[in-house]
LOGUKE-533324 format. One record per residue (C-alpha): residue number from 1; x, y, z. Coordinates in pm, whole numbers, plus 50000, padded with zeros to 5 digits. Last residue first. Layout:
# LOGUKE-533324
+------+-------+-------+-------+
| resi |     X |     Y |     Z |
+------+-------+-------+-------+
|  NUM |     X |     Y |     Z |
...
+------+-------+-------+-------+
# end
This chain:
# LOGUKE-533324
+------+-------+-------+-------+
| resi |     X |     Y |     Z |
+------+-------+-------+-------+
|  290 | 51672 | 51366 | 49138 |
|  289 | 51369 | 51223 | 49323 |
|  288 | 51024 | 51316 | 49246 |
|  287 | 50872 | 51181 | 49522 |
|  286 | 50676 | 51490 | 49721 |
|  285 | 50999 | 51674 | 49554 |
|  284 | 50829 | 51963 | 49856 |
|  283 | 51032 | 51699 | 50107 |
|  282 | 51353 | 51823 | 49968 |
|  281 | 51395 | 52133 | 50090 |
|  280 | 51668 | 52241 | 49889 |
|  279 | 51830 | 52020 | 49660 |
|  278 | 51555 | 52090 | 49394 |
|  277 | 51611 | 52444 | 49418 |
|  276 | 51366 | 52672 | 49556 |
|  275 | 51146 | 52873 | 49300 |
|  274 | 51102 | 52881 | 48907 |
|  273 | 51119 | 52634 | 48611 |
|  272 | 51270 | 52346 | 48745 |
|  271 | 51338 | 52076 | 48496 |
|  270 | 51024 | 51762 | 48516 |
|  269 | 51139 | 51430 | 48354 |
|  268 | 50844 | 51136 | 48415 |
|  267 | 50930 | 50781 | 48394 |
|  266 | 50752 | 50479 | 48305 |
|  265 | 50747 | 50599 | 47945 |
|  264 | 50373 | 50604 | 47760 |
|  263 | 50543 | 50502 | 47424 |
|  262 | 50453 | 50749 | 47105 |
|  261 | 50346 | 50584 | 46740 |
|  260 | 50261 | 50844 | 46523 |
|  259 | 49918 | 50800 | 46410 |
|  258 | 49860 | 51149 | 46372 |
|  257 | 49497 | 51132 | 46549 |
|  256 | 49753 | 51074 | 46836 |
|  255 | 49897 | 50757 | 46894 |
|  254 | 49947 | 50556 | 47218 |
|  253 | 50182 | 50276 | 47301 |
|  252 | 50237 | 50046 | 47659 |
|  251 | 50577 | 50011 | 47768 |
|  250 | 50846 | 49726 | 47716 |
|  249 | 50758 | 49636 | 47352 |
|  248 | 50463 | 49516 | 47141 |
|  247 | 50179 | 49694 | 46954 |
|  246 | 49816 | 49651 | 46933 |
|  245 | 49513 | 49821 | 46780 |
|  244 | 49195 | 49808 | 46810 |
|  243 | 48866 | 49972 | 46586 |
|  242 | 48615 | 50076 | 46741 |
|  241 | 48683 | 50422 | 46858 |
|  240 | 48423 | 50644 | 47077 |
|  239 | 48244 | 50332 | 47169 |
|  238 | 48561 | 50196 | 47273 |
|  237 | 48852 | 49922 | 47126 |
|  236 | 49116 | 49756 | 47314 |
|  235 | 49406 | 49542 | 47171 |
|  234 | 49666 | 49765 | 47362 |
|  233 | 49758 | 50048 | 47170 |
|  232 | 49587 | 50320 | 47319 |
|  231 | 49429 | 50555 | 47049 |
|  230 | 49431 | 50951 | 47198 |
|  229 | 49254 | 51222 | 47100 |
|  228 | 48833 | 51085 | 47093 |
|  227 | 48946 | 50871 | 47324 |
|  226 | 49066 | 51085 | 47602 |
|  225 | 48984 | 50817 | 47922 |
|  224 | 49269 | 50623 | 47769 |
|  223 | 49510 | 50869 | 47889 |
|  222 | 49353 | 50843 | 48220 |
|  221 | 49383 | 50464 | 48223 |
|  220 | 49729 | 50497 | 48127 |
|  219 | 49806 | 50744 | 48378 |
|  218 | 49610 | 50529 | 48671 |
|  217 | 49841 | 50216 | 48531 |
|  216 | 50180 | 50379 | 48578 |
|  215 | 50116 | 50559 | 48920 |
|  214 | 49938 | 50141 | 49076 |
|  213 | 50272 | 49991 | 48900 |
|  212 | 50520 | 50222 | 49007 |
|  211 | 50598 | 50535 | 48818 |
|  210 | 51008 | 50638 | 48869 |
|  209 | 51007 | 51022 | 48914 |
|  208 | 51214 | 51203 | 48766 |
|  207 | 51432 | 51571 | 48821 |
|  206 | 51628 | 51810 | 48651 |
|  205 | 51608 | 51696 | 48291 |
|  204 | 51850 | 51660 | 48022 |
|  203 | 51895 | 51598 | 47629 |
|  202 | 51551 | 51752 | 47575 |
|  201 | 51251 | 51596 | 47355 |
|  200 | 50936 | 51699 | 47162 |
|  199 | 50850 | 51451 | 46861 |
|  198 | 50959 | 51494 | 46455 |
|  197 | 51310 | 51508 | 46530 |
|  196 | 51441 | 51225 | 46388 |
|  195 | 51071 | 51069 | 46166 |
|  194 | 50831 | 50914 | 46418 |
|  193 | 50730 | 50522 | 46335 |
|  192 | 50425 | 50489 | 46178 |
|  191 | 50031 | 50346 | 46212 |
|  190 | 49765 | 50220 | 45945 |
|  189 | 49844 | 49901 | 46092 |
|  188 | 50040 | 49882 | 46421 |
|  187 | 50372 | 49922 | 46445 |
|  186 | 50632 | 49710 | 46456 |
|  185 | 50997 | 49694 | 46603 |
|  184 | 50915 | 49923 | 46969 |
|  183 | 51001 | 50277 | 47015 |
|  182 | 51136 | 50273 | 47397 |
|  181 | 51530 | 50354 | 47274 |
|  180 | 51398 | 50638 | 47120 |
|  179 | 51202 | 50808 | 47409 |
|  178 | 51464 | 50743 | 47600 |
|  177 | 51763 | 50924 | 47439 |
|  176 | 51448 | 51212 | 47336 |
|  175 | 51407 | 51280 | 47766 |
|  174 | 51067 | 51394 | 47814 |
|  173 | 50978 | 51705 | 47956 |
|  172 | 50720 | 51835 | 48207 |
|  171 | 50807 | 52187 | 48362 |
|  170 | 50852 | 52270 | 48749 |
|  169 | 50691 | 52576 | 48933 |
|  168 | 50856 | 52579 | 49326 |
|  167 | 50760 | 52770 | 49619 |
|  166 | 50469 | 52974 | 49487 |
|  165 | 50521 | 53331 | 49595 |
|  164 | 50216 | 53448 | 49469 |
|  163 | 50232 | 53714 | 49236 |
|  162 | 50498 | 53624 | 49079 |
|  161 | 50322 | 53225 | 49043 |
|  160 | 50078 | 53435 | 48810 |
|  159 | 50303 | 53529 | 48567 |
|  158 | 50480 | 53203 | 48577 |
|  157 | 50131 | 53010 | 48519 |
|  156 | 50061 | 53302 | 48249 |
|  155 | 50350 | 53229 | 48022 |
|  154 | 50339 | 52861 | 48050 |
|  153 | 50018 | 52854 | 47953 |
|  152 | 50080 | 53092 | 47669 |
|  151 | 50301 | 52826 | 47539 |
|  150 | 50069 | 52541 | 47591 |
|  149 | 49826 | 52739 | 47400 |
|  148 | 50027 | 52862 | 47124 |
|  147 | 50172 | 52463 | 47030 |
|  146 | 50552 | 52485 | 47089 |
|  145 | 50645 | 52143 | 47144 |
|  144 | 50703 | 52130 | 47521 |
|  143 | 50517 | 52473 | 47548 |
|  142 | 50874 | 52583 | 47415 |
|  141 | 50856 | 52826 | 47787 |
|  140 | 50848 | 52479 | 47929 |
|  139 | 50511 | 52321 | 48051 |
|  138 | 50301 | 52311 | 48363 |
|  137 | 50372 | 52177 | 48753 |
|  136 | 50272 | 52394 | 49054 |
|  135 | 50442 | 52273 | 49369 |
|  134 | 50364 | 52411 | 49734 |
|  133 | 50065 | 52536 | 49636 |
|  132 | 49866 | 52767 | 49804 |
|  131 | 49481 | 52712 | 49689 |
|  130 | 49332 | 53041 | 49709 |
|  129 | 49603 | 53272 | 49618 |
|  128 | 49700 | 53049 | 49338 |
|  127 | 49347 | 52998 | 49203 |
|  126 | 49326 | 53443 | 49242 |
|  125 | 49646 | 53423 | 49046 |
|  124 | 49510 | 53184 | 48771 |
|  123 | 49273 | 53488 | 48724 |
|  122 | 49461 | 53742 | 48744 |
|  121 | 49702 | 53578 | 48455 |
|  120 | 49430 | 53466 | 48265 |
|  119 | 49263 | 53844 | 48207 |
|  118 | 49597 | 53998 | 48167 |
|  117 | 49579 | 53885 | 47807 |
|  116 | 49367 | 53600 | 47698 |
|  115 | 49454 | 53641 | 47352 |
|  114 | 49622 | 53346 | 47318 |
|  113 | 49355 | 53162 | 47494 |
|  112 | 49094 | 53240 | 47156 |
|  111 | 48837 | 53437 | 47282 |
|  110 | 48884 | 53727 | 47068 |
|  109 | 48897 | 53487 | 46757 |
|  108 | 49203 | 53530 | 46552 |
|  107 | 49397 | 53224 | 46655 |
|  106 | 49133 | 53015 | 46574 |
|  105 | 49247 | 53106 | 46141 |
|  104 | 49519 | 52901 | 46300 |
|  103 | 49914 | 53023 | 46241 |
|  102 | 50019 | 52837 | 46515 |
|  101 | 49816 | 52525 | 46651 |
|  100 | 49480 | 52597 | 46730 |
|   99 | 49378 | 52886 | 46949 |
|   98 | 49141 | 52657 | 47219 |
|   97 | 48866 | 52904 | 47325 |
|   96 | 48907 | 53067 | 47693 |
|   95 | 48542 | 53118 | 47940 |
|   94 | 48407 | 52773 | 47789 |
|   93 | 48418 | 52587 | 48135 |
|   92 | 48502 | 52880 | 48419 |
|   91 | 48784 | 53135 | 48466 |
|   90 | 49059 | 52909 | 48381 |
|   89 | 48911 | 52562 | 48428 |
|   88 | 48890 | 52331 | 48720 |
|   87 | 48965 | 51953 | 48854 |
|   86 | 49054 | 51756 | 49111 |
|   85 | 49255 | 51485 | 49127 |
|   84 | 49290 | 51083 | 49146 |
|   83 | 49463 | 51013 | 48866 |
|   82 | 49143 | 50837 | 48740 |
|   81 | 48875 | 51034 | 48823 |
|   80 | 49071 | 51286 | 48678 |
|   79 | 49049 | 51093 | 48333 |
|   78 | 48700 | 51040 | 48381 |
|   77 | 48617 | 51449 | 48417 |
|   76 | 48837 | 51544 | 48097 |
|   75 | 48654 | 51260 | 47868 |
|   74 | 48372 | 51438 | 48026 |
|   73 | 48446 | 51802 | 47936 |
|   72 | 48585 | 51627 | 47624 |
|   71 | 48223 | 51601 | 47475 |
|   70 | 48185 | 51979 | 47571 |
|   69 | 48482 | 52080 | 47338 |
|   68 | 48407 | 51844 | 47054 |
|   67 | 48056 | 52047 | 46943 |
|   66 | 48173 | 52238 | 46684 |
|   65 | 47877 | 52063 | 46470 |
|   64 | 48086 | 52033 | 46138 |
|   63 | 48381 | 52274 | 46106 |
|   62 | 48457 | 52281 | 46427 |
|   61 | 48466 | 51880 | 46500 |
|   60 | 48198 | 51682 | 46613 |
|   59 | 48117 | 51529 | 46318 |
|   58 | 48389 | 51263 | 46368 |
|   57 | 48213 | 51115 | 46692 |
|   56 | 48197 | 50768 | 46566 |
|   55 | 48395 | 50723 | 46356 |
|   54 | 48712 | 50696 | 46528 |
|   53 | 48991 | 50923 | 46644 |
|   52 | 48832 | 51312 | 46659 |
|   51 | 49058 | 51589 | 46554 |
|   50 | 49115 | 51886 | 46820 |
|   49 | 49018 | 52276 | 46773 |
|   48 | 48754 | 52233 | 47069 |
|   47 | 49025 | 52188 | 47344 |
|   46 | 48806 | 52286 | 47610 |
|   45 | 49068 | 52524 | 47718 |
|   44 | 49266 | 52659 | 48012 |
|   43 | 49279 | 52358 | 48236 |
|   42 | 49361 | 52358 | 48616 |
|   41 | 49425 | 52073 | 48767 |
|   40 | 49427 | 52046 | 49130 |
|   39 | 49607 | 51835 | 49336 |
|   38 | 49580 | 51749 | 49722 |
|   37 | 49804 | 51527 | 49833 |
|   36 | 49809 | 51222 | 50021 |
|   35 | 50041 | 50973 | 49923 |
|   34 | 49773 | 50879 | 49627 |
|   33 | 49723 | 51230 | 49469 |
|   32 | 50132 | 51276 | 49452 |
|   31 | 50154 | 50949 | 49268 |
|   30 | 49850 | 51046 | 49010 |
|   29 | 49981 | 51374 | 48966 |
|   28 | 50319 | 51237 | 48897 |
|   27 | 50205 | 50966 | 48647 |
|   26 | 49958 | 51209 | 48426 |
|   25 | 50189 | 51505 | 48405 |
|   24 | 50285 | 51528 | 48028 |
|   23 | 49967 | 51271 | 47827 |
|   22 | 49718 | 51247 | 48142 |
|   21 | 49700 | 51603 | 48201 |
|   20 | 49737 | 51735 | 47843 |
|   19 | 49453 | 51510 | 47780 |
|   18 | 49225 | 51824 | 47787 |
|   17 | 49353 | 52133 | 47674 |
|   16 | 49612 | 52384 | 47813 |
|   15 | 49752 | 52289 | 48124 |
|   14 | 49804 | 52368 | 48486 |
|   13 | 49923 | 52172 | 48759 |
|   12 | 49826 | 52282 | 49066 |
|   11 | 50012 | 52112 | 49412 |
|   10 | 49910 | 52120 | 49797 |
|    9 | 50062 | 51892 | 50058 |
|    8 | 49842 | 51859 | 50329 |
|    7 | 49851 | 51463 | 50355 |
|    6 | 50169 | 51424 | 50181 |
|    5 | 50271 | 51095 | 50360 |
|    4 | 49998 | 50833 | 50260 |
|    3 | 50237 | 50566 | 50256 |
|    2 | 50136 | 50349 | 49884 |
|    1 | 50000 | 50000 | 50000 |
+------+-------+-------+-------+
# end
């Protein structure tokens, strides 16, 4: 049984769109959440610019009925369920439109979260103020691979930690030496294996944290909660996506509507962003070890 040790220990992690949760920060939130802690995670969009996997639901997307963002309200509310966390968006479901990736004609709506202005920053403050964090995790200032919204996540969540005094901010990475060595021989039909350079990666990170079995599963199971984004290979299908897929190796595989195969690593990489260094008080790591 996992020591529940970080009873009153207090940590936001802040993203962009649904699944972000799961995909970056899914294994550490869902460690932290069983020793004790209290995390919240706070979500700027509905993510209504996405693709849909599957047949299914394909006509929700915004050219059709525009009506993906509240379907992923609950893909969003099963995944926390899963890691164990609770859950909030920036100024209230709806309030910030997902911008697209760059150059998006949904870059240009007023709404859009890039131009959320000083708006998002007061109000992830006023979260801040209210919750006290003692760890706020969110993305590099790269957005980990430079979509707007992750970006101007990023920019607001340090923003706002100013204001605060939050006592440490860290940012989700993945190493690209382990990514590639996880890749496994085949892929699944229809399926492909990443080009050099085509996925996010740094050469070094500040700080892991080994998932055990219990961590590793809750992440995958919250990952799978985002069907309509995310295609799990592991022989499943859903009622969002009926078709299964399956591919061997040491870790479990996902896709994006891409179909670029992508392992679910057993290890998270955060590098401090802002606050106390990570050989200072080491009982805020809450188990991220160096």
């Amino acid at each position: 049984m996992t020591a529940r040790d970080l009873s009153g220990y207090r940590v936001v992690a802040v993203h962009a769109h649904p699944d972000d949760e799961a995909i970056t920060t899914g294994g550490a939130i869902a460690d932290l959440a069983a020793r004790g802690a209290d995390v919240l995670v706070v979500t700027c969009t509905l993510g209504e610019e996405g693709e849909v996997i599957g047949e299914p639901y394909q006509h929700l997307v915004v050219d059709e009925a525009d009506q993906l963002g509240g379907f992923r309200i609950q893909e969003l509310q099963r995944s926390l369920a899963a890691l164990g966390a609770r859950g909030q968006f920036l100024g209230g479901a709806g309030c910030y439109r997902d911008s697209g990736m760059a150059g998006s004609p949904a870059s240009r709506n007023p709404r859009a979260f890039v131009n959320s202005g000083e708006g998002a920053v007061e109000k992830l403050a006023a979260i801040f103020a209210q919750e006290r964090p003692h760890l706020v995790l969110t993305y590099g200032p790269d957005g980990g691979y430079g979509h707007p919204d992750h970006i101007r996540a990023h920019e607001i969540t340090h923003a706002a930690a100013q204001r605060v005094e939050i006592p440490r901010v860290l940012w989700a990475v993945r190493l690209a030496e382990e990514t590639a060595a996880l890749m496994p021989e085949q892929v699944p039909d229809s399926w492909r294996l990443p080009e050099d350079g085509e996925l996010d990666g740094v050469e070094s990170s500040d700080a892991a944290i080994a998932l055990d079995e219990r961590a590793y599963s809750a992440k995958v199971e919250a990952m799978r909660a985002h069907a309509t984004q995310l295609w799990i290979a592991d022989g499943r299908t859903t009622d969002v996506n009926p078709h299964a897929a399956l591919a061997a190796g040491p870790v479990v595989y996902y896709a994006l509507s891409n179909l670029i195969v992508q392992p679910i690593q057993r290890v998270e990489h955060y590098q401090l962003g802002a606050g106390l260094p990570l050989d200072d008080a080491a009982s805020l790591l809450s188990g991220i070890a160096r």
